[in-house]
C-alpha positions in Angstrom: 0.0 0.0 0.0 3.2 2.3 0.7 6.8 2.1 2.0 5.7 2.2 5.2 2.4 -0.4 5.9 3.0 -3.7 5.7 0.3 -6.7 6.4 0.8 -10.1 8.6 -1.9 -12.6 8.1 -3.4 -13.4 11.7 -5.6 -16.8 10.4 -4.7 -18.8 7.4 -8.8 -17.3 5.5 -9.7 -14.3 8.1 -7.6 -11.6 10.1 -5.1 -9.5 9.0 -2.9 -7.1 11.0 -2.2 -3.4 9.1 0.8 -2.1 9.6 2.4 1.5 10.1 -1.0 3.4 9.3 -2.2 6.0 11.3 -6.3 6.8 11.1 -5.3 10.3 12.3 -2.3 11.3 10.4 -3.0 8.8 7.1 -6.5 10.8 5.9 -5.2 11.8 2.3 -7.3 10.3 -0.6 -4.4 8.3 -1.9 -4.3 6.5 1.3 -7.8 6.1 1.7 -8.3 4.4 -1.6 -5.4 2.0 -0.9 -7.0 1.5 2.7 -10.4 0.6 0.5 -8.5 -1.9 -1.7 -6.9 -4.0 0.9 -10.0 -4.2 2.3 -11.8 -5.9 -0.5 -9.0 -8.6 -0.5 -8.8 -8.8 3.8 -12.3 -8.4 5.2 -11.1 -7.8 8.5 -8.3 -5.4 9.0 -6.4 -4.6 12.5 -4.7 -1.2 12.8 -2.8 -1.5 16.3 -2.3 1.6 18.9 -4.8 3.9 17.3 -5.9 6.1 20.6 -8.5 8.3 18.7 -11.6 10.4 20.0 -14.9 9.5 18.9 -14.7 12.7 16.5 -11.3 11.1 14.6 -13.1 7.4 14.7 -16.2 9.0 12.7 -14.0 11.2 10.3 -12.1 7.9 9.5 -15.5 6.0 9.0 -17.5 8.9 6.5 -14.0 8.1 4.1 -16.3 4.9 3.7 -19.9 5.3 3.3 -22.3 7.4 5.2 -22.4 6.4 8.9 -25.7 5.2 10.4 -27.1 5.5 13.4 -27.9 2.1 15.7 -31.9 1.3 16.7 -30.9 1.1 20.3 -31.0 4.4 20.9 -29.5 4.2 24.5 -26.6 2.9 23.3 -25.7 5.8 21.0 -23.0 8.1 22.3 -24.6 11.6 23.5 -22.1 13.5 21.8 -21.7 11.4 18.7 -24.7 9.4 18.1 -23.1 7.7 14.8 -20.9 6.1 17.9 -22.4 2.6 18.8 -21.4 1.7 23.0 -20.9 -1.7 22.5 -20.3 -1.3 26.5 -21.1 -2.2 29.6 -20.1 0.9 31.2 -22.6 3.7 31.1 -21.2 7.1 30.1 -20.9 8.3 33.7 -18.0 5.5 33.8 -20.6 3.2 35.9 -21.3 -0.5 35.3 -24.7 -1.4 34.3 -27.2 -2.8 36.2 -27.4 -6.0 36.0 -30.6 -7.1 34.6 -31.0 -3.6 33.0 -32.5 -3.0 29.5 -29.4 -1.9 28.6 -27.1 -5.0 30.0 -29.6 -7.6 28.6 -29.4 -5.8 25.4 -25.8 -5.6 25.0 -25.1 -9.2 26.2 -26.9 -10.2 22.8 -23.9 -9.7 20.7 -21.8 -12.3 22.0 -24.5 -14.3 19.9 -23.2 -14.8 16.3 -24.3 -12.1 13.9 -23.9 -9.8 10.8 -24.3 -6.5 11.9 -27.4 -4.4 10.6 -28.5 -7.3 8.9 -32.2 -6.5 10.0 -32.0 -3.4 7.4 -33.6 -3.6 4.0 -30.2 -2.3 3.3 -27.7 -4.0 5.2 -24.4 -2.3 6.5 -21.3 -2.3 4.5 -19.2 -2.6 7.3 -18.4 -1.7 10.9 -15.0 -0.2 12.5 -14.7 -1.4 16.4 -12.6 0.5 18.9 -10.9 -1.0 21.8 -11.1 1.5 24.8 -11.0 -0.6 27.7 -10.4 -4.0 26.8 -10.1 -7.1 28.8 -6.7 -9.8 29.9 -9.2 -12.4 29.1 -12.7 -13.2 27.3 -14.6 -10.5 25.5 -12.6 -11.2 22.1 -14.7 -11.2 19.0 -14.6 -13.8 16.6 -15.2 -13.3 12.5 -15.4 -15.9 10.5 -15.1 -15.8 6.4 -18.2 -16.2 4.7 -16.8 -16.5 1.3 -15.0 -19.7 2.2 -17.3 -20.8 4.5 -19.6 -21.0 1.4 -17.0 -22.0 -1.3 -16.4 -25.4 1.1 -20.1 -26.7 1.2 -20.6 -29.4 -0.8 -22.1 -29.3 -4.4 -25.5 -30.5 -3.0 -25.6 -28.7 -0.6 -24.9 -25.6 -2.0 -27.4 -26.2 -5.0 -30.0 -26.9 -2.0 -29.5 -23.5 -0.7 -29.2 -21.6 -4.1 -32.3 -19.2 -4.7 -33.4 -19.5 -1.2 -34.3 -16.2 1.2 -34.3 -15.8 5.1 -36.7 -13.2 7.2 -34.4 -11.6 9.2 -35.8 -9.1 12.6 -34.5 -6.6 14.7 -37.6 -7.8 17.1 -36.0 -11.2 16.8 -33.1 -10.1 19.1 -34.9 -8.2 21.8 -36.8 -12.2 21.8 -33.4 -14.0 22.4 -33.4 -12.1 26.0 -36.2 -14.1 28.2 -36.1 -11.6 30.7 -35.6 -8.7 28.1 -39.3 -10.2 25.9 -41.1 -10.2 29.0 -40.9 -6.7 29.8 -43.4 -4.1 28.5 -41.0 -1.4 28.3 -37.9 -3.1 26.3 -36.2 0.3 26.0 -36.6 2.9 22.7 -35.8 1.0 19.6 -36.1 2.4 16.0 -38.8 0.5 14.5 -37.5 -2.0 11.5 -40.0 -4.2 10.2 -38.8 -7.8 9.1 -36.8 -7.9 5.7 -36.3 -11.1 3.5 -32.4 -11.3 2.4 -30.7 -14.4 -0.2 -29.1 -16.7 1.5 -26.4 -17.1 -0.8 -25.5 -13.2 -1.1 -23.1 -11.7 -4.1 -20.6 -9.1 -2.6 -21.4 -5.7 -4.9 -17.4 -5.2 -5.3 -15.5 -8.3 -5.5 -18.9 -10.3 -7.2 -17.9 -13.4 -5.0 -20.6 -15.4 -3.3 -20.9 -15.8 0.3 -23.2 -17.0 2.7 -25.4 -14.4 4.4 -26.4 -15.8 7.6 -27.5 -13.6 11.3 -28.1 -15.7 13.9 -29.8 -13.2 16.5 -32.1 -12.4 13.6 -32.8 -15.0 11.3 -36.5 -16.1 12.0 -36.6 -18.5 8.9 -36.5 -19.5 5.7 -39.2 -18.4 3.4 -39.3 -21.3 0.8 -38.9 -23.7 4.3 -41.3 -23.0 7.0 -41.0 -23.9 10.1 -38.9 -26.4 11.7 -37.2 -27.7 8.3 -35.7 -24.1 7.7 -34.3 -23.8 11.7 -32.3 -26.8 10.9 -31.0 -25.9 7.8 -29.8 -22.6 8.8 -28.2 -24.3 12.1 -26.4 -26.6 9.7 -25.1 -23.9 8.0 -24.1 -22.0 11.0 -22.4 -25.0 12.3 -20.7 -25.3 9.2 -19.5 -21.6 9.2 -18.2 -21.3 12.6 -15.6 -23.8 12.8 -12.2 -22.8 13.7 -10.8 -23.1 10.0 -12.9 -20.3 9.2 -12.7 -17.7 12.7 -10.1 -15.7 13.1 -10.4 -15.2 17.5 -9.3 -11.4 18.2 -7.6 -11.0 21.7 -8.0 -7.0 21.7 -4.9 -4.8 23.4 -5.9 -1.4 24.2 -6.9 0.9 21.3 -7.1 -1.7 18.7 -9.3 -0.9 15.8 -11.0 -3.4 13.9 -12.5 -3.0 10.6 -14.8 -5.3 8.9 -16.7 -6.1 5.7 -20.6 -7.4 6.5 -20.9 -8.5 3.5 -18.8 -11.7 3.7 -18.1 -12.1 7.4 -20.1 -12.8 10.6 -18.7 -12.1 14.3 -19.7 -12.9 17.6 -18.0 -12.0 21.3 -16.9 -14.4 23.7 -18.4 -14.4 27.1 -16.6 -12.5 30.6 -17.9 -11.3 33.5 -19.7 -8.3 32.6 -21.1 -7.8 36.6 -17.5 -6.7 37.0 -15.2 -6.2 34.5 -15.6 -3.4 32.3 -15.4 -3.5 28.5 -15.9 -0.6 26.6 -15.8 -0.5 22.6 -17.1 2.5 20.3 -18.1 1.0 16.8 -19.3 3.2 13.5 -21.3 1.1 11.1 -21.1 2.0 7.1 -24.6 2.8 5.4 -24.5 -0.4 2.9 -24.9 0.9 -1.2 -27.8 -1.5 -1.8 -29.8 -4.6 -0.8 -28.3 -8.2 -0.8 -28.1 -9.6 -4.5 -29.2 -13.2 -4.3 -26.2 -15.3 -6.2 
């Protein structure tokens, strides 16, 4: 990309460290389009030691697509609502209650997931910023849905072909027992369900992937009922096996950068009564909806 970044593969399919590229100093457009290249080739890029304010995180993001702004709306930052908290630490530096909207909401993501997949136009891609990060759990795992796909077997893969899954951002809030029972959930932008290909074509690189959300897949359309859950849990099986996840261990002010469009992450548990984990994430506006492959 220049004389001065270099890349070191993290996983043999998935994770790829950037080297010598600062998001504050490295802004120019020459650097930006190279940024935007490698991306297409490493879906998930990590640019060590990059302390930046929220302000800096968002300039870096816009260089991408517009930014938009998360349903939850008590985890949006005050001063920056593009910022996502994806924290357990309330901006007044406190822990959240336990059992709190807010705690039972952000526990969700240590499911699998594609982020903003619940959008009739799902997210590009999101960029992930280790403030205070943990000695142990809380990592986030991706794994490559290109190759996840490209290994399925022949019949498989013509089974799935054509097929399309009803995705919710209602879905989640149901994945919380305690979270469903309560009348007041918390404030929520209101997405009605969306139907996305299973079998997705990424817009850029016109490689097929699987497109699969875990906290908000409901179904296949062409499969009701039980017949579809089993498919997609095959296929979710399938995708998350360790020769297809790259397992981040964050270090303080990592940033992560990822393409939605051919990956799916999910955080590994800790003990979020008393350790504190705070990450600021930007998601990308996506260009257009899923093309079926």
């Amino acid at each position: 990309m220049s004389d001065h970044v270099t890349t070191r593969n993290l996983h043999p399919v998935i994770g790829t460290e950037a080297l010598g590229y600062s998001m504050t100093r490295h802004l120019d457009p020459q650097k930006i389009d190279a940024i935007k290249q490698l991306w297409l080739s490493h879906p998930v890029l990590i640019f060590r030691n990059q302390d930046i304010s929220d302000s800096e995180h968002i300039e870096f993001a816009r260089h991408f697509g517009e930014v938009e702004l998360h349903p939850s709306i008590s985890h949006r930052a005050s001063n920056n609502p593009e910022i996502y908290r994806v924290s357990n630490v309330d901006e007044t530096g406190q822990i959240l209650p336990q059992q709190s909207n807010e705690w039972l909401y952000i526990n969700l993501s240590w499911r699998w997931h594609t982020d903003s997949s619940f959008r009739q136009v799902p997210s590009k891609g999101s960029i992930l910023h280790g403030i205070e990060v943990l000695p142990t759990g809380g990592d986030t795992l991706f794994a490559n849905m290109y190759i996840a796909y490209e290994e399925l077997d022949d019949k498989l893969k013509n089974k799935i072909t054509g097929l399309t899954v009803t995705h919710s951002h209602d879905h989640i809030l149901s994945l919380s027992n305690n979270l469903h029972r309560r009348q007041n959930r918390g404030e929520y932008t209101k997405l009605p369900p969306v139907a996305h290909p299973l079998v997705r074509i990424h817009p850029e690189t016109g490689k097929p992937s699987l497109f699969l959300s875990p906290h908000t897949m409901t179904g296949i359309v062409q499969l009701p009922g039980q017949q579809g859950i089993t498919l997609l849990d095959t296929l979710i099986a399938h995708a998350t096996q360790d020769r297809f996840v790259y397992h981040h261990r964050w270090q303080p002010h990592d940033v992560v950068m990822w393409d939605n469009r051919c990956t799916m992450h999910a955080v590994t548990p800790f003990d979020n009564q008393t350790q504190r984990r705070i990450m600021h994430r930007t998601t990308i506006v996506g260009d257009e909806a899923p093309i079926a492959a």
